[in-house]
Phi, psi and omega in degrees: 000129164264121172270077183308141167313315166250066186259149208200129168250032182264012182354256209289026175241184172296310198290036183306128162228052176205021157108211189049219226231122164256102199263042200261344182300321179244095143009312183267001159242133166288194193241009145271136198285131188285227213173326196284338215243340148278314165129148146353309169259312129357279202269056119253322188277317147327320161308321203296246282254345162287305164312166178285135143199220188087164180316091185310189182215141171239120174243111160270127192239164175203121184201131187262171201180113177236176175211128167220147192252120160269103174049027114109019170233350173247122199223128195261122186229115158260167181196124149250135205230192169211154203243144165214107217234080168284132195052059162285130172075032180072026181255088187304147153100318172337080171246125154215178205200161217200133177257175179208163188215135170238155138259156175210124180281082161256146170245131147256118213261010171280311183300332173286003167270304181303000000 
């Protein structure tokens, strides 16, 4: 997974929180700058700043994943994984790496009935 430094997931709201032109404020404009309503060069150098960018962040994951079942109605899923994060918090040269573990419980109580 790639992370722009000014990446965000409020496009299209009121919060832009990642910096460019937030045209969301008028109606009659979208809120990536049109070519039609700016002009060609204009409406490109306002896209360069909509998009995410600035210094990616890259997250690599490597991950294993058992499920083991107790008595065909309770099932335990482990995932252990190992992480590798380059230009973490968008810092070049920032590299660090990691395992990380999840467990998980599910029961299924129709079958425990039967």
């Amino acid at each position: 997974m790639a992370r722009g430094e000014y990446s965000g997931n409020r496009l299209f709201t009121k919060e832009l929180d990642w910096g460019g032109v937030d045209m969301t404020e008028d109606p009659d404009f979208w809120a990536y700058p049109d070519s039609d309503v700016w002009g060609y060069n204009t409406a490109k150098i306002m896209q360069a700043f909509k998009g995410p960018h600035g210094i990616i962040e890259h997250v690599n994951r490597i991950s294993l994943r058992a499920t083991c079942n107790y008595r065909n109605f309770v099932n335990l899923i482990i995932q252990p994984s190992y992480v590798i994060i380059i230009n973490r918090n968008n810092v070049h040269g920032n590299s660090q790496n990691g395992f990380e573990f999840a467990l998980a419980c599910e029961i299924n109580l129709s079958r425990l009935v039967k």
